[in-house]
Backbone as CSV, one residue per row, in Angstrom:
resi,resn,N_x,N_y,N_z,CA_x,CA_y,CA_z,C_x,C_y,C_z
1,UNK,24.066,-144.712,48.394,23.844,-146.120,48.619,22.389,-146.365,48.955
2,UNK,21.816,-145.186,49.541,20.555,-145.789,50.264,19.263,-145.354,48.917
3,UNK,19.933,-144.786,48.259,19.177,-143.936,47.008,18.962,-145.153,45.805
4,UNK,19.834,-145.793,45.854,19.921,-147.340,44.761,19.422,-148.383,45.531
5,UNK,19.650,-148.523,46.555,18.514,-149.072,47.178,16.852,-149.113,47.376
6,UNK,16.238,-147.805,47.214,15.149,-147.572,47.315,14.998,-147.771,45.497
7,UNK,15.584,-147.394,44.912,15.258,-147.732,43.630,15.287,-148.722,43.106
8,UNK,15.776,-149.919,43.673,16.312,-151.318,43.179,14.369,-152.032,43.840
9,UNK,14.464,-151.386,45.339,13.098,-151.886,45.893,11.781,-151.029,44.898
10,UNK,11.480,-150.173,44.392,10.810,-149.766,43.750,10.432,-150.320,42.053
11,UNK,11.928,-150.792,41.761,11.844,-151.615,40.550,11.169,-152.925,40.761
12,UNK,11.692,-153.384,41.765,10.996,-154.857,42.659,9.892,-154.938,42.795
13,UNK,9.095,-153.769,42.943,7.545,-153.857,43.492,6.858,-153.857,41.925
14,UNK,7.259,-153.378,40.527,6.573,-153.755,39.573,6.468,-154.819,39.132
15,UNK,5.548,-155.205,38.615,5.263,-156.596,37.893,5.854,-156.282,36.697
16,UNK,6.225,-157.544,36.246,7.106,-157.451,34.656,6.037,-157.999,34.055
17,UNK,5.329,-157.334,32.658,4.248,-158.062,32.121,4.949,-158.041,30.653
18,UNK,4.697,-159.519,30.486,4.726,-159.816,29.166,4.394,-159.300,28.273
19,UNK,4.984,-159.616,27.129,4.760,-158.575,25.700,3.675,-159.274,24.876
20,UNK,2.664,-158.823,24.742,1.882,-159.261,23.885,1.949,-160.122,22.945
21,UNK,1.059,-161.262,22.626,1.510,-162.012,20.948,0.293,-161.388,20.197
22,UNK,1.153,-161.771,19.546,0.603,-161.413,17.990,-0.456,-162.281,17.465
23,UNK,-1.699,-162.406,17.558,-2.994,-163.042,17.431,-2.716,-164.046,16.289
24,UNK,-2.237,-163.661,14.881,-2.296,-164.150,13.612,-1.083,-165.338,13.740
25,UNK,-0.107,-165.102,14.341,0.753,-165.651,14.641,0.764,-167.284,14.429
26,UNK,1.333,-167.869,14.037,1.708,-169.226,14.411,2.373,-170.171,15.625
27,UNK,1.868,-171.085,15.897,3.074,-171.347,17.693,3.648,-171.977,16.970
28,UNK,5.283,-171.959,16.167,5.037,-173.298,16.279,6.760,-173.307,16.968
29,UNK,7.709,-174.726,16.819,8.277,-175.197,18.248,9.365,-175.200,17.164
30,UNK,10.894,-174.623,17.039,12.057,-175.474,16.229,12.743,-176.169,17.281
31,UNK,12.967,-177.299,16.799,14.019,-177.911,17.654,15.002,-178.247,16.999
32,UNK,16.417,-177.722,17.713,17.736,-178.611,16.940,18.213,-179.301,17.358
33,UNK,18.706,-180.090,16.973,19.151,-182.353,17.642,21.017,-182.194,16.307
34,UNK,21.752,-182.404,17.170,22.912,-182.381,16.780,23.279,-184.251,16.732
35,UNK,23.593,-184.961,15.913,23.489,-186.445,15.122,25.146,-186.896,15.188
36,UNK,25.076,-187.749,16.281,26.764,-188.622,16.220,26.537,-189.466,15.640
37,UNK,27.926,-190.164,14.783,27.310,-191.842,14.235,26.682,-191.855,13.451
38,UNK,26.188,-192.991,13.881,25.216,-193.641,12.729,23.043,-193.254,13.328
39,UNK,23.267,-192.388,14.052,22.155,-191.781,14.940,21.033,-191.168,13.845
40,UNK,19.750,-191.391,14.020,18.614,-190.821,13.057,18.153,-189.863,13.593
41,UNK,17.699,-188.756,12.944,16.915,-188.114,13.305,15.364,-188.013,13.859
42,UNK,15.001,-187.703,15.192,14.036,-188.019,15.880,12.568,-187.265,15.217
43,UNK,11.612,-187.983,15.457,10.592,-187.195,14.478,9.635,-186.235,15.458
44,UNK,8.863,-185.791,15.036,8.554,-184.304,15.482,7.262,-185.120,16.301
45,UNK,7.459,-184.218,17.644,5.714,-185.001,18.217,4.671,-184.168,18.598
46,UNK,4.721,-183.259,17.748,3.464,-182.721,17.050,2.904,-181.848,16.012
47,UNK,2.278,-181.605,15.425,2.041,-180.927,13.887,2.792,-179.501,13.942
48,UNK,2.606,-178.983,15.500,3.159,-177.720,15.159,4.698,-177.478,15.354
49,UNK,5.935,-178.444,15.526,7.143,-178.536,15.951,7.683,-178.917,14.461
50,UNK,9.073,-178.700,14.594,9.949,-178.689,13.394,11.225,-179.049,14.045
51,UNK,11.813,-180.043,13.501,12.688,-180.332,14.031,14.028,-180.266,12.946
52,UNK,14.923,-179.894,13.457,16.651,-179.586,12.521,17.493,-180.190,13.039
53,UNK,17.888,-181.338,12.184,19.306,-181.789,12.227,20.220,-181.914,11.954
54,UNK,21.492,-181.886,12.547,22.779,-181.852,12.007,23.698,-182.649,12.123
55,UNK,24.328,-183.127,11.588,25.426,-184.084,11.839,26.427,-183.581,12.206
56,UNK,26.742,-184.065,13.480,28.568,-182.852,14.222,29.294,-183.966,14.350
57,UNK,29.450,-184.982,13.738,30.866,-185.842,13.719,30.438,-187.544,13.749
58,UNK,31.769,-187.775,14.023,31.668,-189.378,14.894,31.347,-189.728,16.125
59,UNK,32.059,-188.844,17.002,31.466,-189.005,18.334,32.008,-187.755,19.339
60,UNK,30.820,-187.227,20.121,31.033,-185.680,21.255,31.726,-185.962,21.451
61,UNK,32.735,-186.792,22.041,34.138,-186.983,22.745,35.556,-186.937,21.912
62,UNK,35.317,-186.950,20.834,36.435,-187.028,19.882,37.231,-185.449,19.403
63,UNK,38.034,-185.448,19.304,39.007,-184.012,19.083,38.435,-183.715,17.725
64,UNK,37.967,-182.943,17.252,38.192,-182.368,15.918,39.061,-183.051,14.378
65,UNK,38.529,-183.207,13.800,39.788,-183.737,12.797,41.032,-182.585,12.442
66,UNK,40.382,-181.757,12.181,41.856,-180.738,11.816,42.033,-180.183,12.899
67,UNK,42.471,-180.406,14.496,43.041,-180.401,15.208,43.821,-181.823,16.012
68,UNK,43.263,-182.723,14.802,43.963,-183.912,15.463,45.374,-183.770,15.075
69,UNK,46.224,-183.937,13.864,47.518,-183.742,13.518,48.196,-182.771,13.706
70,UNK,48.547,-181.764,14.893,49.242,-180.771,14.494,50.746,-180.771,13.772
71,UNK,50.582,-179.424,12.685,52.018,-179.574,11.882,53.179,-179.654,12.783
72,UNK,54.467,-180.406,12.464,55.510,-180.912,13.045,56.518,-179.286,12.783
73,UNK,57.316,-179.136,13.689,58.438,-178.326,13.888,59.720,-179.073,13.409
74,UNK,59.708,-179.815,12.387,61.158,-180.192,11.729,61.447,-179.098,10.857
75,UNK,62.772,-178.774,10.677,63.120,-178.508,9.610,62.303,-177.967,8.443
76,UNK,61.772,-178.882,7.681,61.087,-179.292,6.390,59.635,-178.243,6.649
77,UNK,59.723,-177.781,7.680,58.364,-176.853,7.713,58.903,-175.321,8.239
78,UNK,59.811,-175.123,8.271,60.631,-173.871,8.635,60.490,-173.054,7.529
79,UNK,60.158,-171.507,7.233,60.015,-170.785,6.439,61.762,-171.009,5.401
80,UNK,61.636,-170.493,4.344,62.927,-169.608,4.053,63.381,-168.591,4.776
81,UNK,62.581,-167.739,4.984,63.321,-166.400,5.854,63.840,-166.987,6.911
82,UNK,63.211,-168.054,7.539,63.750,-168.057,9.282,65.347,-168.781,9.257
83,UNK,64.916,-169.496,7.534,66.362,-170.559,7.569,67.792,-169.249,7.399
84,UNK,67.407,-168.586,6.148,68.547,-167.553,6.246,68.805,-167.081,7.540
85,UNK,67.926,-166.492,8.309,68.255,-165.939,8.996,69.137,-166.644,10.009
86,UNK,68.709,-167.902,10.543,69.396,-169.053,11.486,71.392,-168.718,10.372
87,UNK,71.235,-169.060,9.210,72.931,-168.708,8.486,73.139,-167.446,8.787
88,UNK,72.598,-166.564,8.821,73.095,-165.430,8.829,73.406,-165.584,10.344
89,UNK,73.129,-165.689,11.482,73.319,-165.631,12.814,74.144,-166.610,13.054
90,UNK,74.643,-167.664,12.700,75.992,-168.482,12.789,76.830,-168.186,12.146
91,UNK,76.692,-167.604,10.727,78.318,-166.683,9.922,78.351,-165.600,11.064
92,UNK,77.345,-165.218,11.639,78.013,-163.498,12.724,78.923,-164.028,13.335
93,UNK,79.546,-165.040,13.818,80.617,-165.200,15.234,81.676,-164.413,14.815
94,UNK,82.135,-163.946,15.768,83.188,-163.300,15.381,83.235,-161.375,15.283
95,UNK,81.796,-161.396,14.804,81.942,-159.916,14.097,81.523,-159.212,14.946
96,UNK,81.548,-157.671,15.145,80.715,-156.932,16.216,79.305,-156.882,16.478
97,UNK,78.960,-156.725,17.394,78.017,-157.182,17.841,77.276,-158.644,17.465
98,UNK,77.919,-159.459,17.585,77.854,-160.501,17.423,77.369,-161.742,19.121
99,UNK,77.633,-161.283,19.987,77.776,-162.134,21.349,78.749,-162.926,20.805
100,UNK,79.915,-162.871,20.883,80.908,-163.936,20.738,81.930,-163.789,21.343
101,UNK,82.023,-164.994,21.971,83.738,-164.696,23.086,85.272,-164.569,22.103
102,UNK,84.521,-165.056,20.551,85.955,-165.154,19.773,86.046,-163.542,18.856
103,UNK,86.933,-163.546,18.734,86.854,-162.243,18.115,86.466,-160.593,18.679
104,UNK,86.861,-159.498,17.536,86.871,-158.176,18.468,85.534,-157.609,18.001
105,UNK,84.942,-156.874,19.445,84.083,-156.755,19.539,82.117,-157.475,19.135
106,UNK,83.021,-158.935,19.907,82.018,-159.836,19.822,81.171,-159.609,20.609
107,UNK,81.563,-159.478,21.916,80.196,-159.611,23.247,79.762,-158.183,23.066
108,UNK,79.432,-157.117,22.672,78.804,-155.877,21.845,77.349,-156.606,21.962
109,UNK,77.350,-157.437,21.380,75.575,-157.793,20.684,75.201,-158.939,22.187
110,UNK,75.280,-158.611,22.815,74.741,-160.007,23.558,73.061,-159.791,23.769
111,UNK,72.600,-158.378,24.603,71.199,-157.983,25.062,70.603,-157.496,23.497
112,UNK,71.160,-157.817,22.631,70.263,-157.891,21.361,69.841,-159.048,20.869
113,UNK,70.845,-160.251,20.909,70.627,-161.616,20.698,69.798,-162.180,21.429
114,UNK,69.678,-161.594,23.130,68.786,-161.922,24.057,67.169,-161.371,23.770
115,UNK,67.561,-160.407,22.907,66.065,-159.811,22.569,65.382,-160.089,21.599
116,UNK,66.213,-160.538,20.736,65.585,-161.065,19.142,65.418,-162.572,19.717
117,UNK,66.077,-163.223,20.468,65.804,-165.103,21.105,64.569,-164.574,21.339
118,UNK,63.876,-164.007,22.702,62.962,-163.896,23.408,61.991,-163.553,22.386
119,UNK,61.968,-162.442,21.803,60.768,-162.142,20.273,60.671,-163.346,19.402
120,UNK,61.604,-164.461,19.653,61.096,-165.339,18.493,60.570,-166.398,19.315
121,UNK,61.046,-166.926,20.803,60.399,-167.750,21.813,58.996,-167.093,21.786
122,UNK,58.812,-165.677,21.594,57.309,-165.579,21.640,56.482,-165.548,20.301
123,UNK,57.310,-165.755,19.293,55.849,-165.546,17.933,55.897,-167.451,17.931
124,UNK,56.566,-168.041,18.424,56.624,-169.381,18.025,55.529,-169.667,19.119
125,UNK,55.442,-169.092,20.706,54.624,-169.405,21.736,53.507,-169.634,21.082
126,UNK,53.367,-167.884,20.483,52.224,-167.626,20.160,51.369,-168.614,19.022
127,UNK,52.184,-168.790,18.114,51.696,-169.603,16.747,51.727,-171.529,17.227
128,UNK,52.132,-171.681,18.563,51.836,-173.246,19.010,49.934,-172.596,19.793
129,UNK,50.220,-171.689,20.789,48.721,-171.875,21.152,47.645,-171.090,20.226
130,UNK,48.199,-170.826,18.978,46.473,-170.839,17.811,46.393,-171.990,17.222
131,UNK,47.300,-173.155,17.308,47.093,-174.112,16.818,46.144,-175.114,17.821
132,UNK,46.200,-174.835,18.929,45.291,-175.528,20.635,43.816,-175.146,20.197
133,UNK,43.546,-176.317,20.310,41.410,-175.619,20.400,41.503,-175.537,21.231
């Protein structure tokens, strides 16, 4: 401890000297100006500055456009696979391993149904917050 200490104070006592320029060199200044609206670009105030602009929207406060609509969870946007699969898991009642109070060897499948629910509560979690800026 007392060893990083004396070295932290020893680093302290040098002067940090700047890196040399380069004689031939040019100064000159970029500036970038980001443009809401109907906003102009500001002009340069002096020979050696350059100024870059960009247009980033309608207005800083506004959401993104392709994060304004997120896609809807009806139906009509449900894969094929997920739909079979939803039929295939309502024809199971009944059959083994199924979780079902009707039929033999229904409640067999229950901590599997609980595990495949929970794996799909999470790819759906997951695929609502990549849709969040």
């Amino acid at each position: 401890m007392i060893t990083m200490m004396l070295v932290a104070a020893a680093a302290a006592a040098f002067p940090v000297q700047d890196a040399p320029q380069d004689a031939g060199a040019d100064a000159t200044r970029i500036r970038s100006v980001l443009l809401y609206g109907d906003e102009s670009c500001p002009p340069a105030t002096s020979p050696d500055e350059i100024v870059v602009c960009t247009r980033a929207g309608e207005s800083p406060y506004r959401i993104p456009e392709r994060f304004r609509e997120q896609p809807s969870e009806r139906p009509a946007n449900t894969s094929w696979v997920r739909r079979v699969e939803m039929i295939e898991e309502v024809n199971r009642a009944g059959l083994p391993n199924s979780c079902s109070p009707i039929g033999t060897g229904g409640q067999t499948g229950c901590t599997q149904e609980q595990i495949r629910q929970w794996a799909q509560e999470r790819l759906e979690a997951e695929a609502r917050q990549s849709r969040v800026p």
